[in-house]
mmCIF file of the N, C-alpha and C atoms, coordinates in Angstrom:
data_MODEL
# 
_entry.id   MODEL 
# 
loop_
_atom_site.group_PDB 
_atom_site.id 
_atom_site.type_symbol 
_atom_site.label_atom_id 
_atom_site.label_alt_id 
_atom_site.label_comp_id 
_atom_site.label_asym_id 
_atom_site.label_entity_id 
_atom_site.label_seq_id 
_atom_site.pdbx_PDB_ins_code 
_atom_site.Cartn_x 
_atom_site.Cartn_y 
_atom_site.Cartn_z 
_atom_site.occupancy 
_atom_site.B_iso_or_equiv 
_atom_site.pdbx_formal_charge 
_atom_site.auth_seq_id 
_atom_site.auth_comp_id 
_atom_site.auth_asym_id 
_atom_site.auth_atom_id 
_atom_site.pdbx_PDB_model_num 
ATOM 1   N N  . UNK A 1 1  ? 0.844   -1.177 0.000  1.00 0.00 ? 1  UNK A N  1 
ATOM 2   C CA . UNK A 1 1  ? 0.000   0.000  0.000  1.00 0.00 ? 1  UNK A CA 1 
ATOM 3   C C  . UNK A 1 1  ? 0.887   1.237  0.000  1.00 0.00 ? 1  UNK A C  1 
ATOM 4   N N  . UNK A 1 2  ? 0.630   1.925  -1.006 1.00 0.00 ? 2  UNK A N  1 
ATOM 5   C CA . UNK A 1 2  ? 1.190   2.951  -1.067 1.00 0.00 ? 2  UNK A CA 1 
ATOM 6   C C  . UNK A 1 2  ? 0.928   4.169  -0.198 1.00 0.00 ? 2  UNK A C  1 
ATOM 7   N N  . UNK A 1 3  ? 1.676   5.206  0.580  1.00 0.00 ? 3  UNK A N  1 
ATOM 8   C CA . UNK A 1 3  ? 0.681   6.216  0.775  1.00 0.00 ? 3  UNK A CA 1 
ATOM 9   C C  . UNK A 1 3  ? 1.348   7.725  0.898  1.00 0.00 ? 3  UNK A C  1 
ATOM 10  N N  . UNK A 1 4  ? 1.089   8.460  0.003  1.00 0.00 ? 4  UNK A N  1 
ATOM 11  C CA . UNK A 1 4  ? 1.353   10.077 -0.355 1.00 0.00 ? 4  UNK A CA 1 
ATOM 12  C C  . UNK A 1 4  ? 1.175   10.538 0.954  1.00 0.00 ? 4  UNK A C  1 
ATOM 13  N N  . UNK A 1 5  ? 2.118   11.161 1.400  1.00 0.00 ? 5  UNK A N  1 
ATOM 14  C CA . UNK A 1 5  ? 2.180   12.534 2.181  1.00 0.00 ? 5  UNK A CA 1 
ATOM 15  C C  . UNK A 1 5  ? 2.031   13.376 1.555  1.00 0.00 ? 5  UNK A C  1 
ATOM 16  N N  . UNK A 1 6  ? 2.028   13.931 0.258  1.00 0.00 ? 6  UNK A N  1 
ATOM 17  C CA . UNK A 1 6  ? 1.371   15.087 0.399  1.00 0.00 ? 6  UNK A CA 1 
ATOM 18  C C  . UNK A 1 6  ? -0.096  15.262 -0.198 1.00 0.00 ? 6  UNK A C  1 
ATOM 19  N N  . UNK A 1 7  ? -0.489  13.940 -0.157 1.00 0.00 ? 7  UNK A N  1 
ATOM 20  C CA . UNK A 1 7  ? -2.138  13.448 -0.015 1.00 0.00 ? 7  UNK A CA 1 
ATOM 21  C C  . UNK A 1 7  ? -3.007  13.806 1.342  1.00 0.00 ? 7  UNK A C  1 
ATOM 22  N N  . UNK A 1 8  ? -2.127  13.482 2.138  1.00 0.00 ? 8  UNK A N  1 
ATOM 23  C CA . UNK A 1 8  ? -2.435  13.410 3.624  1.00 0.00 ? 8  UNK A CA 1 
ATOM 24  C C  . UNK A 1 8  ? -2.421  15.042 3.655  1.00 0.00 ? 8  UNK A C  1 
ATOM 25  N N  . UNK A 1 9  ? -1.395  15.392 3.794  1.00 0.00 ? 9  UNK A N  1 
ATOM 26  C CA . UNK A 1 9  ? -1.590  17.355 3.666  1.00 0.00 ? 9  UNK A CA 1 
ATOM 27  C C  . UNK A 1 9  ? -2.214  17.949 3.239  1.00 0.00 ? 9  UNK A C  1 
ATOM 28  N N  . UNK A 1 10 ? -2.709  17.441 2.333  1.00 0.00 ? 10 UNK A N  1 
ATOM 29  C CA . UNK A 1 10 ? -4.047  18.256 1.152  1.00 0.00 ? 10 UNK A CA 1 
ATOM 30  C C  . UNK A 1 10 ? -5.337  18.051 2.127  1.00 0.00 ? 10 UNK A C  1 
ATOM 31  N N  . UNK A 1 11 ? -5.493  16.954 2.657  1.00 0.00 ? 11 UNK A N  1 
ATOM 32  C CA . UNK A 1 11 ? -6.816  16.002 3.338  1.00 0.00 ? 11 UNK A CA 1 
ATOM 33  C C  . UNK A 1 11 ? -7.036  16.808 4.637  1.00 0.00 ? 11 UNK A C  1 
ATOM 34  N N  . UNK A 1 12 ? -5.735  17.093 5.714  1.00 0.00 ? 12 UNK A N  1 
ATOM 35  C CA . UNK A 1 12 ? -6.134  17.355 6.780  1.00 0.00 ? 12 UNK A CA 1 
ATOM 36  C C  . UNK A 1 12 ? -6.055  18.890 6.869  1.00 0.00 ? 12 UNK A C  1 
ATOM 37  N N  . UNK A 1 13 ? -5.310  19.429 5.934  1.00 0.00 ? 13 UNK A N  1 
ATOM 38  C CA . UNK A 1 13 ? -4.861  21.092 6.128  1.00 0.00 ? 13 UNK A CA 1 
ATOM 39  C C  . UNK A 1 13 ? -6.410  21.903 5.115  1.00 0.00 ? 13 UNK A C  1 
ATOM 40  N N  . UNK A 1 14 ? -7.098  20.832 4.502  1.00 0.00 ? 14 UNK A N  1 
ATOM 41  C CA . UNK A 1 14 ? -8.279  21.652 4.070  1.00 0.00 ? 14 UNK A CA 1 
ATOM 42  C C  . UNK A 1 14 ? -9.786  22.142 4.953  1.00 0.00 ? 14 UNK A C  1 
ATOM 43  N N  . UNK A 1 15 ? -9.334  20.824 5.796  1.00 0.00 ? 15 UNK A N  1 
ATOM 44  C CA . UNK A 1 15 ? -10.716 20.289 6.187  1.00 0.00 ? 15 UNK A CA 1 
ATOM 45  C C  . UNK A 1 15 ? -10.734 21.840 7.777  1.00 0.00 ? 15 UNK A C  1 
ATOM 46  N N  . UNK A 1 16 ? -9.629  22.316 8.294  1.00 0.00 ? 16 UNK A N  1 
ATOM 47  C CA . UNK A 1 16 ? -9.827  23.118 8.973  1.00 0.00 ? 16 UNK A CA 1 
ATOM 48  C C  . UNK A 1 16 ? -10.288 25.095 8.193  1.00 0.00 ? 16 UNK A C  1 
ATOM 49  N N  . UNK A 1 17 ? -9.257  25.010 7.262  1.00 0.00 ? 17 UNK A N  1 
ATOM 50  C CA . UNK A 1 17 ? -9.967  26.198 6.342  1.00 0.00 ? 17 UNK A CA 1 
ATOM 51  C C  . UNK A 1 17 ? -11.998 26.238 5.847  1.00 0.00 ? 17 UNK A C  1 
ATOM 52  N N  . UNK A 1 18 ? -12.162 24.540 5.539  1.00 0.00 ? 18 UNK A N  1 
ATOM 53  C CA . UNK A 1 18 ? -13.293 24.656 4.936  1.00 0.00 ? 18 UNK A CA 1 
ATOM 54  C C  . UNK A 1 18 ? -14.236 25.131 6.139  1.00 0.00 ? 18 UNK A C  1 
ATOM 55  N N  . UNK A 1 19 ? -14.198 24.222 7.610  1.00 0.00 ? 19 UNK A N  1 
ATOM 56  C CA . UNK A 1 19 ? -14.855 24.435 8.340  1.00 0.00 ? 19 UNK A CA 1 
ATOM 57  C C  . UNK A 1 19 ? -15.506 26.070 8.857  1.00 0.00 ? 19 UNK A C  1 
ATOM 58  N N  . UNK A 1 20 ? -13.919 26.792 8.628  1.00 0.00 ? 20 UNK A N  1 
ATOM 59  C CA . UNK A 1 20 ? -13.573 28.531 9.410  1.00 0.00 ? 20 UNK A CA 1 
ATOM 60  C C  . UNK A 1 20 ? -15.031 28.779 8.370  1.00 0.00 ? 20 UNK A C  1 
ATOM 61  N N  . UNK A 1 21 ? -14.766 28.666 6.860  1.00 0.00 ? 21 UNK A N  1 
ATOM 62  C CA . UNK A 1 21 ? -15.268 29.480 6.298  1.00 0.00 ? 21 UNK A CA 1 
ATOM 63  C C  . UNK A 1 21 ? -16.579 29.516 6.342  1.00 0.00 ? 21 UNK A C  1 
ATOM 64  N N  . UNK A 1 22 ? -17.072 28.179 6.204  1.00 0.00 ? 22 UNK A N  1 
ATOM 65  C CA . UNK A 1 22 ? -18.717 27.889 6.918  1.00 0.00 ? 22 UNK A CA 1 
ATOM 66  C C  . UNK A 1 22 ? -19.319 28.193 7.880  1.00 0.00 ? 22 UNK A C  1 
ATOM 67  N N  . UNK A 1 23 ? -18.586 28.766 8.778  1.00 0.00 ? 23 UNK A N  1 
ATOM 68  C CA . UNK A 1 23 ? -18.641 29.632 10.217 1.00 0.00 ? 23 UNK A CA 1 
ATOM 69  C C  . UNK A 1 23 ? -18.486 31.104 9.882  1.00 0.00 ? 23 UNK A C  1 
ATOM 70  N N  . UNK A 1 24 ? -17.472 31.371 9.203  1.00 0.00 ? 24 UNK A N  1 
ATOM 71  C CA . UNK A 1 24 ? -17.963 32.677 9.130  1.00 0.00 ? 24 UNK A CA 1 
ATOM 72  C C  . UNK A 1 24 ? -18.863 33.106 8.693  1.00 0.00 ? 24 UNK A C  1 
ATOM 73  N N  . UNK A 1 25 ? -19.137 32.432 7.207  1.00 0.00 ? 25 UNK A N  1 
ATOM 74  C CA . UNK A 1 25 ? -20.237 32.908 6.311  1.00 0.00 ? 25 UNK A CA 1 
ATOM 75  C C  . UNK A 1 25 ? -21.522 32.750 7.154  1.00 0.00 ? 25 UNK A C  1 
ATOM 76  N N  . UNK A 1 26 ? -21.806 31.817 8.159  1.00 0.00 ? 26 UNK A N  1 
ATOM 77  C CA . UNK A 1 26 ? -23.238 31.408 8.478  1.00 0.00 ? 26 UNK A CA 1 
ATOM 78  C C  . UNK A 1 26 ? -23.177 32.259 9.910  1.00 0.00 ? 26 UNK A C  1 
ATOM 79  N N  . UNK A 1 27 ? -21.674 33.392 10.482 1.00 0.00 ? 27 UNK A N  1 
ATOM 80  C CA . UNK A 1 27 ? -22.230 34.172 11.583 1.00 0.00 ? 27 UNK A CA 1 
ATOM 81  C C  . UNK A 1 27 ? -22.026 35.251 10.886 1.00 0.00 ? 27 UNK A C  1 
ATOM 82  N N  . UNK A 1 28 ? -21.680 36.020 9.853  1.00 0.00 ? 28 UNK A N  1 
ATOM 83  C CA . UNK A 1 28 ? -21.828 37.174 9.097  1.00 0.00 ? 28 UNK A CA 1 
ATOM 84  C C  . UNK A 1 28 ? -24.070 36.944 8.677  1.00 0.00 ? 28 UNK A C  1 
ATOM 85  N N  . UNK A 1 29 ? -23.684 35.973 8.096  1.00 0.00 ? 29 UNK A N  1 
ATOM 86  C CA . UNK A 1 29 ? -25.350 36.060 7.500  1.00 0.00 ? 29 UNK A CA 1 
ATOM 87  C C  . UNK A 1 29 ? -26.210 36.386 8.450  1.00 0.00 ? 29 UNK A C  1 
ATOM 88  N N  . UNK A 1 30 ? -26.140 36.001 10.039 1.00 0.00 ? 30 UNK A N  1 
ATOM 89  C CA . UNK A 1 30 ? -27.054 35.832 10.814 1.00 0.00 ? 30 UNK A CA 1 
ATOM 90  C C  . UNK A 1 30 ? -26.440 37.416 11.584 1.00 0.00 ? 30 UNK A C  1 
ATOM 91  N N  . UNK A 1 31 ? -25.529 37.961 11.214 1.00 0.00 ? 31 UNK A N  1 
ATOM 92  C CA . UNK A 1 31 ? -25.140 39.596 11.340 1.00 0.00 ? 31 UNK A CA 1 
ATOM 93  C C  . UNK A 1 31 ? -25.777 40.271 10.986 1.00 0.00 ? 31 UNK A C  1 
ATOM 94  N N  . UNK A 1 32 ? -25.736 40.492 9.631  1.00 0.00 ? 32 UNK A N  1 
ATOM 95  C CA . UNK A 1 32 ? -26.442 40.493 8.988  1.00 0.00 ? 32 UNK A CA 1 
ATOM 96  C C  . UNK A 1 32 ? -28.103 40.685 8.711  1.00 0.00 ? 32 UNK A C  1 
ATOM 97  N N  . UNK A 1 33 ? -28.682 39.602 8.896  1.00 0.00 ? 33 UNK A N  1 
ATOM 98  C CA . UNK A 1 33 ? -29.981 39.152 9.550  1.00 0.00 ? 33 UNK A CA 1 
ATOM 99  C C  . UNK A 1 33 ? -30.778 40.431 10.303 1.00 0.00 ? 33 UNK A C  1 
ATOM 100 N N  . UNK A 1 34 ? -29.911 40.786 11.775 1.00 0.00 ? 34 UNK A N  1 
ATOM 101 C CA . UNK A 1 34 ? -30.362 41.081 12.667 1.00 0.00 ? 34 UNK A CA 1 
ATOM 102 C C  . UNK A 1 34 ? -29.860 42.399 13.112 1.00 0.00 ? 34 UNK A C  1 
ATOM 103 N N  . UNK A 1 35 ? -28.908 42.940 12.110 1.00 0.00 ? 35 UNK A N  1 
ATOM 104 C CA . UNK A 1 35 ? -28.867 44.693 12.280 1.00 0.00 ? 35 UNK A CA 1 
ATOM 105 C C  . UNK A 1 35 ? -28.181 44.289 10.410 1.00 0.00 ? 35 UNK A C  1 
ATOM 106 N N  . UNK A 1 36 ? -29.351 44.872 9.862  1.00 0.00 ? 36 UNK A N  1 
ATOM 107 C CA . UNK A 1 36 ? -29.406 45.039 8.681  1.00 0.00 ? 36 UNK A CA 1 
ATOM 108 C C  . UNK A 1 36 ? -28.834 46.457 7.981  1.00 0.00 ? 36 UNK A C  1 
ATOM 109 N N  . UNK A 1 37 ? -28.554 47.318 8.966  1.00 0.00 ? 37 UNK A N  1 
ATOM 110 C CA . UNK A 1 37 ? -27.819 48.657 8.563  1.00 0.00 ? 37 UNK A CA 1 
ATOM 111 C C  . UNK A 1 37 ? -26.641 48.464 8.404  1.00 0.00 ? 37 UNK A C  1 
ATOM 112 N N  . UNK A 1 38 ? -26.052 47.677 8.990  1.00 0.00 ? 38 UNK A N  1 
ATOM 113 C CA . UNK A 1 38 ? -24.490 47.365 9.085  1.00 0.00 ? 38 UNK A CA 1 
ATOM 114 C C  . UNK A 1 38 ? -23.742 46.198 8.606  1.00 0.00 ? 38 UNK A C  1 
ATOM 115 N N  . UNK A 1 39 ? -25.175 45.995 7.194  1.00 0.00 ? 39 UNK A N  1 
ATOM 116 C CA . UNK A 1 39 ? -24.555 44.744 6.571  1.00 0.00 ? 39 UNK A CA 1 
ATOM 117 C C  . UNK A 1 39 ? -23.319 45.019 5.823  1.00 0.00 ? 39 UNK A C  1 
ATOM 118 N N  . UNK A 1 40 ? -23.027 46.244 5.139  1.00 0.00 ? 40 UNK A N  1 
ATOM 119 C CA . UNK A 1 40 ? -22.048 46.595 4.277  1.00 0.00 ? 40 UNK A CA 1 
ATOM 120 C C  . UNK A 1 40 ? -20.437 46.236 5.420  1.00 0.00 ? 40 UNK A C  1 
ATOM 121 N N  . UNK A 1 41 ? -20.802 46.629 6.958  1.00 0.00 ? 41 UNK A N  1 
ATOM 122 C CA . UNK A 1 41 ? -19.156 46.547 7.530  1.00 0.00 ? 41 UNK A CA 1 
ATOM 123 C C  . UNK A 1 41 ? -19.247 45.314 7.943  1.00 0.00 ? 41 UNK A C  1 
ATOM 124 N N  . UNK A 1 42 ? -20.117 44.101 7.881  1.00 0.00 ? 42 UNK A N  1 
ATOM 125 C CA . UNK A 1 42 ? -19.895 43.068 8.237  1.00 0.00 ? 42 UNK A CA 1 
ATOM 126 C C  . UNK A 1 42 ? -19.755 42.274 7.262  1.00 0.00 ? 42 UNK A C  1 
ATOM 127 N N  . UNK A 1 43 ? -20.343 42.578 5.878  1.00 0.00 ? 43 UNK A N  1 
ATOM 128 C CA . UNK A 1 43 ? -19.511 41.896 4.779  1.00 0.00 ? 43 UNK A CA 1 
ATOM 129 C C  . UNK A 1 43 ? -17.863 41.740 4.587  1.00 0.00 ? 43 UNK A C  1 
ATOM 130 N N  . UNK A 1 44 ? -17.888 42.985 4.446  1.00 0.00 ? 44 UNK A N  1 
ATOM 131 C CA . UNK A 1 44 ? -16.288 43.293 4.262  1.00 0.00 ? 44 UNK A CA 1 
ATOM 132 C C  . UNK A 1 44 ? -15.324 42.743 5.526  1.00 0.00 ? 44 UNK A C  1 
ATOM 133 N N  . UNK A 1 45 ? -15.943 42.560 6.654  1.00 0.00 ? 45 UNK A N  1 
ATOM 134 C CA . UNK A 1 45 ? -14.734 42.034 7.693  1.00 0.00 ? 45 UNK A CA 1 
ATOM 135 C C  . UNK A 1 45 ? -14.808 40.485 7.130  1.00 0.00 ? 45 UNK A C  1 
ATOM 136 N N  . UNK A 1 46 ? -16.324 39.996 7.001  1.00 0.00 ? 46 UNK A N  1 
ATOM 137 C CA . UNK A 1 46 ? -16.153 38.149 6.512  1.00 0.00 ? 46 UNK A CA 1 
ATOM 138 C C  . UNK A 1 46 ? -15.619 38.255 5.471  1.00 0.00 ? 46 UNK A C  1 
ATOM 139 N N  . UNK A 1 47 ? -14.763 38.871 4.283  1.00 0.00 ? 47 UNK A N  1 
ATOM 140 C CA . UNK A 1 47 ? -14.346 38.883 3.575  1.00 0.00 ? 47 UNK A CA 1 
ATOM 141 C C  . UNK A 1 47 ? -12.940 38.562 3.395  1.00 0.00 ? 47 UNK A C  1 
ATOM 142 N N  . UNK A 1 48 ? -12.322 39.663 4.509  1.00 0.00 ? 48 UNK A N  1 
ATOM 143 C CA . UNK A 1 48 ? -11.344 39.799 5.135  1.00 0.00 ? 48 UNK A CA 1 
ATOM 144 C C  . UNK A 1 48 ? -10.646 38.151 5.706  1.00 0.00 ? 48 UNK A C  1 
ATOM 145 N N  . UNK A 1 49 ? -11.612 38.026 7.123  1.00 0.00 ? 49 UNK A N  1 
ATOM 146 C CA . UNK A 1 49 ? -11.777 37.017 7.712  1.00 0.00 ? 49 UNK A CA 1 
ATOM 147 C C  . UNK A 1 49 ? -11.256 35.430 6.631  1.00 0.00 ? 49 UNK A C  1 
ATOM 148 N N  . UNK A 1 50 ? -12.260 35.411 5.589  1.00 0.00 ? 50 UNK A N  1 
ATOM 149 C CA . UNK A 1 50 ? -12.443 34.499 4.802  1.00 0.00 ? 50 UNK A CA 1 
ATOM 150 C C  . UNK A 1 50 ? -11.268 34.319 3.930  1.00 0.00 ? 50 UNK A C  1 
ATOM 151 N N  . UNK A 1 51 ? -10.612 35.257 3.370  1.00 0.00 ? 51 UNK A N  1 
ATOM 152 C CA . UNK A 1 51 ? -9.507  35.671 3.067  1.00 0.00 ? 51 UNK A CA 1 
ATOM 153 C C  . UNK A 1 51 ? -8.166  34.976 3.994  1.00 0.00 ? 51 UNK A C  1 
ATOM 154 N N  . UNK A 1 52 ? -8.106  35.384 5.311  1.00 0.00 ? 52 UNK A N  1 
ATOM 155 C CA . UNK A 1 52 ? -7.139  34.553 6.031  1.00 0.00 ? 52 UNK A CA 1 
ATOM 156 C C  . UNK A 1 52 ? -6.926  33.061 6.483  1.00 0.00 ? 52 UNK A C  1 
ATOM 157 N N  . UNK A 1 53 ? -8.570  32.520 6.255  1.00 0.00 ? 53 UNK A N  1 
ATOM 158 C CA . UNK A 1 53 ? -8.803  30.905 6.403  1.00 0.00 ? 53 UNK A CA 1 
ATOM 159 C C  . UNK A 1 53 ? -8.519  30.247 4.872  1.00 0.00 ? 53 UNK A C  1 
ATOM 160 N N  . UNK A 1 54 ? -8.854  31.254 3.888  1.00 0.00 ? 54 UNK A N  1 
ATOM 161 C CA . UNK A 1 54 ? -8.404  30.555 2.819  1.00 0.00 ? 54 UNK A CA 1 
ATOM 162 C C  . UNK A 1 54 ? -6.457  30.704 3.236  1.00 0.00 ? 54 UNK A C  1 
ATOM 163 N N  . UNK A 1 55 ? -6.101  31.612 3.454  1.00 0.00 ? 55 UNK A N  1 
ATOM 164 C CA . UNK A 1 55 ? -4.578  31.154 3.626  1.00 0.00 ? 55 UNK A CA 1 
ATOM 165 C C  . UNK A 1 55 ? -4.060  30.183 3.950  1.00 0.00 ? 55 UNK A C  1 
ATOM 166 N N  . UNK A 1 56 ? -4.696  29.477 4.908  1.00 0.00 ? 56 UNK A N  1 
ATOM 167 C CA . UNK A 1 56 ? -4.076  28.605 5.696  1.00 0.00 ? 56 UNK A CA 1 
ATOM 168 C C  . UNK A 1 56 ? -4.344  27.465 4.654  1.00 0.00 ? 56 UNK A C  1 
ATOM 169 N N  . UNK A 1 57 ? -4.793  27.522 3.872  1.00 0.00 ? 57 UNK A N  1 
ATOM 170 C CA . UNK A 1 57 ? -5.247  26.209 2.799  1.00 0.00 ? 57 UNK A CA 1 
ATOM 171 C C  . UNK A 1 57 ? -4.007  26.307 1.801  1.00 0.00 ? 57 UNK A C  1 
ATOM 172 N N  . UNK A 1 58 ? -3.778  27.424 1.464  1.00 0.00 ? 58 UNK A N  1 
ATOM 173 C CA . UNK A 1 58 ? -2.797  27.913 0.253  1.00 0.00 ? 58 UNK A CA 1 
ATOM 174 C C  . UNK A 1 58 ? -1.353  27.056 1.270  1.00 0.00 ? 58 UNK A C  1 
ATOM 175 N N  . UNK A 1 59 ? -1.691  27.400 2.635  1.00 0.00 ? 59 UNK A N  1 
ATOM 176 C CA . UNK A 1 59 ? 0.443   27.054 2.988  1.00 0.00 ? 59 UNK A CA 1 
ATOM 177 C C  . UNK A 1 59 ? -0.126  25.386 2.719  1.00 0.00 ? 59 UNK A C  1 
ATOM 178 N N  . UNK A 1 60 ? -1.396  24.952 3.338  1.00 0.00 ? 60 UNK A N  1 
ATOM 179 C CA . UNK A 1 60 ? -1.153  23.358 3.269  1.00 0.00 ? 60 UNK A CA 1 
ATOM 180 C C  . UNK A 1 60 ? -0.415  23.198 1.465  1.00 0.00 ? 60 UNK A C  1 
ATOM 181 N N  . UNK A 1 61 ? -1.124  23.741 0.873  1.00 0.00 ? 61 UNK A N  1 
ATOM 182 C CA . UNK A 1 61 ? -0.644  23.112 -0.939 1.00 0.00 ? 61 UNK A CA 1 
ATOM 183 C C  . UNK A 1 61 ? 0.544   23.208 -0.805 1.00 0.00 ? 61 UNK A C  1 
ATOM 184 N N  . UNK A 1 62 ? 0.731   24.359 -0.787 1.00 0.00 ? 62 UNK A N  1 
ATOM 185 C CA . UNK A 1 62 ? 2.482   24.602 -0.323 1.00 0.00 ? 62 UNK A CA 1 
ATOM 186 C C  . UNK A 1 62 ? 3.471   23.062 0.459  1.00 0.00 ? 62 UNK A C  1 
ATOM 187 N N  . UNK A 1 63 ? 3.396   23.398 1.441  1.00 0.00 ? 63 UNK A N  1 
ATOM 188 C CA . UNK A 1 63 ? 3.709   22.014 1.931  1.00 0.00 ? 63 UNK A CA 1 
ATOM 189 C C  . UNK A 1 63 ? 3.624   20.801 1.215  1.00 0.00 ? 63 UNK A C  1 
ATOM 190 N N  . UNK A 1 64 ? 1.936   20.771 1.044  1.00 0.00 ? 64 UNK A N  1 
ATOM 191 C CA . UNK A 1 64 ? 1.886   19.140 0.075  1.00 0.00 ? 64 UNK A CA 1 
ATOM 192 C C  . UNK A 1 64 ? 2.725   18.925 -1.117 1.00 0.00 ? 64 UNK A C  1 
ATOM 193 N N  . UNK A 1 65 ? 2.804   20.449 -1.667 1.00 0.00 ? 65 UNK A N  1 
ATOM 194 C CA . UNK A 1 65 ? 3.989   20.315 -3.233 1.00 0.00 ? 65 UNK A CA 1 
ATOM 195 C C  . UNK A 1 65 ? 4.972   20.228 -2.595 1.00 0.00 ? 65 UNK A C  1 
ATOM 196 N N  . UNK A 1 66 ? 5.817   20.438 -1.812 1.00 0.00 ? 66 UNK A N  1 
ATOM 197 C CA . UNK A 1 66 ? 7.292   20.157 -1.367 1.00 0.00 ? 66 UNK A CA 1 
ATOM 198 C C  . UNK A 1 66 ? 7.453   18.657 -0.884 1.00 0.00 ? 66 UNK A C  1 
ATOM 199 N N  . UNK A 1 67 ? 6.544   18.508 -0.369 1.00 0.00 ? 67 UNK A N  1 
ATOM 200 C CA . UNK A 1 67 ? 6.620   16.587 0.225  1.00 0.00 ? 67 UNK A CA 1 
ATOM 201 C C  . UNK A 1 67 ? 6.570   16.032 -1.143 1.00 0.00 ? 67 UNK A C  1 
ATOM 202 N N  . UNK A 1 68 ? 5.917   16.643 -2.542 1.00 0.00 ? 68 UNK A N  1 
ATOM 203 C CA . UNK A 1 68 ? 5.300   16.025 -3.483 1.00 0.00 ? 68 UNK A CA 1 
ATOM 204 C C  . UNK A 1 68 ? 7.137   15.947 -4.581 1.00 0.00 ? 68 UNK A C  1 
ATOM 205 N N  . UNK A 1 69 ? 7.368   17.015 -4.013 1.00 0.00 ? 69 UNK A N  1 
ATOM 206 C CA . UNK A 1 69 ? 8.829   16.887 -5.392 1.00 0.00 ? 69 UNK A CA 1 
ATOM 207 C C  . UNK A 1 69 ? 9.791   17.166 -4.421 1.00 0.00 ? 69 UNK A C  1 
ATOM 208 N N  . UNK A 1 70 ? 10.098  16.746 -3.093 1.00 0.00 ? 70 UNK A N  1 
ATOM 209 C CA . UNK A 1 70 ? 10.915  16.745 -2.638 1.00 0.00 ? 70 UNK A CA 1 
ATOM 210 C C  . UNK A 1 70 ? 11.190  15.432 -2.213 1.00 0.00 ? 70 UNK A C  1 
ATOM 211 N N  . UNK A 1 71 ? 10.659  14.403 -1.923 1.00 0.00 ? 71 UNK A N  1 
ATOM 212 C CA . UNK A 1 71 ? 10.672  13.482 -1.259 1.00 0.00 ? 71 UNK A CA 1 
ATOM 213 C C  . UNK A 1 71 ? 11.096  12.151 -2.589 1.00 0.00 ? 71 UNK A C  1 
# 
């Protein structure tokens, strides 16, 4: 049995970005929701926000390509 490390990196370093972002988006919406004047500055921070959880996805690739042509 074969098994990729940088399979494994892709698998576990996504699954925490995907989660952030489903959290933010679903406590911005419910922001949102319930002071509707101030949807414009609570977009832009989940944006922000969403922006830095996608980062953490970008270093996993990162990583997974170096295990991938380094190893």
């Amino acid at each position: 049995m074969n098994q990729d490390p940088s399979a494994f990196t892709m698998a576990i370093g996504t699954i925490g970005p995907a989660l952030a972002i489903g959290m933010i988006g679903a406590a911005a919406l419910i922001g949102m929701a319930r002071n509707p004047e101030n949807s414009e500055k609570i977009q832009i921070a989940m944006i922000i926000a969403i922006a830095f959880a996608e980062a953490i996805a970008i270093y996993a690739l990162v990583v997974a390509l170096i295990l991938k042509f380094v190893n």
